[in-house]
Structure formats: structure tokens, C-alpha cells
C-alpha positions, 0 to 999 in steps of 0.5 A: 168936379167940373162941368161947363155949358155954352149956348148963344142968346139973340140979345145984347151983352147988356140984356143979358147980364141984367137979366142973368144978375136978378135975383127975379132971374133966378127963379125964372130959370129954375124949372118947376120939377124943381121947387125953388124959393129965393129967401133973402137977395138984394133985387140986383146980384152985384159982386159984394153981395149975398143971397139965400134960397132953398130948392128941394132935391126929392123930398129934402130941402136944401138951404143954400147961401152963396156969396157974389164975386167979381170976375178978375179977367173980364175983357172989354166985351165981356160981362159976368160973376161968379157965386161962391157957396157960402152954406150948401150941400157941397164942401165947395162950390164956384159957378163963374157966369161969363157972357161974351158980346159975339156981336152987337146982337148975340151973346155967347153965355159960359157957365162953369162950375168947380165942386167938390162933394160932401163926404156926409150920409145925407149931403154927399148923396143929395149934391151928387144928385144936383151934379147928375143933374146940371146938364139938364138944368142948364139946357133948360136955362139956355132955353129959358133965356131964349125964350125971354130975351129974343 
């Protein structure tokens, strides 16, 4: 499975990878509908580095770690990392952040996920549930970007 989403932020390249890389901005663009608590993560989200969080999908908690990686093709004027799950509900996950100075002022934010579902009772219903609902999480991520960095 794949799923994408783009928008463009009024902030330099600079702001918002730093804002996007930590581990404080994780939790500021989760919305409240879904309780979200980061257990363990250094302060700055770096390639090399782990982080642990539970979210609740309904009424089941869901453990997740994800590893940091670095982005190989990064061009000059371009930012970004991906987090690998390490522990979750899917069999597998990779969500690439890339964020791509327009200009001096707007950057163009790329979030892209490879997944594929657990075949499990309880972890393929669950994660088919996150997937249903990406769009409107990352809707509310652009939003939520916006609104703090312009």
C-alpha cells in the first residue's frame, strides 16, 4: 500500500525540518481525537536514532517503535528522513518526510508511506483502520504546520 500527501508551509526549509525532527512535534501534530503519548525519544529525531510512542485506535493501545533513517537521494535544497517501524501493527512500514525549499520562504512538505498489513485477528483490523484513516490525519498535519510556523 501506498499513500502520499503534499502541501506547501510559508517557513524557511530550515524551520521546518527542525520542527518536523522533534520528537515535541510529534505530539503537536497528532489531533486530540487520537490520544497519542511519546514514551522514549531523544529531543532531536536524528538518522540513527529510535523513538517509542502508544496512540489508541478506539479503544486499543497500540505500541509502536520506529527507527530514524537518512534519505539517500537528498538534493541540495532538500531536507528529510524516513521512520522505519521497528515494533507496530503492520508487518511493515517506511514513512519518507522530504521537505523541499520552493524559495527562500516556502517549503514544499512530501509525506510518503510504504505499508503492508498484518495478517492478524487484532493487528490487521487496527492498522487497516490507521490506513483508512491517513488522509485526514495528514490534512490536519499540513494545517497544523501552518498554523505554527507561519
Amino acid at each position: 500500500m501506498r499513500f502520499h500527501r503534499r502541501f506547501r508551509v510559508q517557513a524557511p526549509l530550515e524551520e521546518v525540518e527542525a520542527f518536523h525532527s522533534a520528537a515535541s512535534g510529534l505530539e503537536a501534530l497528532t489531533p486530540k481525537l487520537v490520544p497519542m503519548k511519546v514514551l522514549q525519544a531523544p529531543e532531536r529525531l536524528v538518522p540513527g536514532t529510535s523513538m517509542t510512542f502508544r496512540l489508541w485506535v478506539g479503544p486499543v493501545p497500540v505500541r509502536w517503535t520506529a527507527r530514524l533513517e537518512a534519505l539517500e537521494d537528498l538534493q541540495p535544497g532538500e531536507g528529510g528522513f524516513a521512520d522505519v517501524q521497528e515494533e507496530g501493527p503492520f508487518t511493515s512500514w517506511r514513512h519518507e518526510h522530504r521537505f523541499t525549499a520552493e524559495d527562500a520562504s516556502i517549503t514544499r512538505v512530501d509525506d510518503t508511506i510504504e505499508a503492508r498489513l498484518r495478517l492478524h485477528p487484532l493487528w490487521g483490523p487496527v492498522g487497516l483502520a490507521m490506513w483508512a484513516g491517513l488522509p485526514v490525519l495528514f490534512a490536519y498535519r499540513g494545517w497544523k504546520t501552518r498554523r505554527m510556523l507561519e
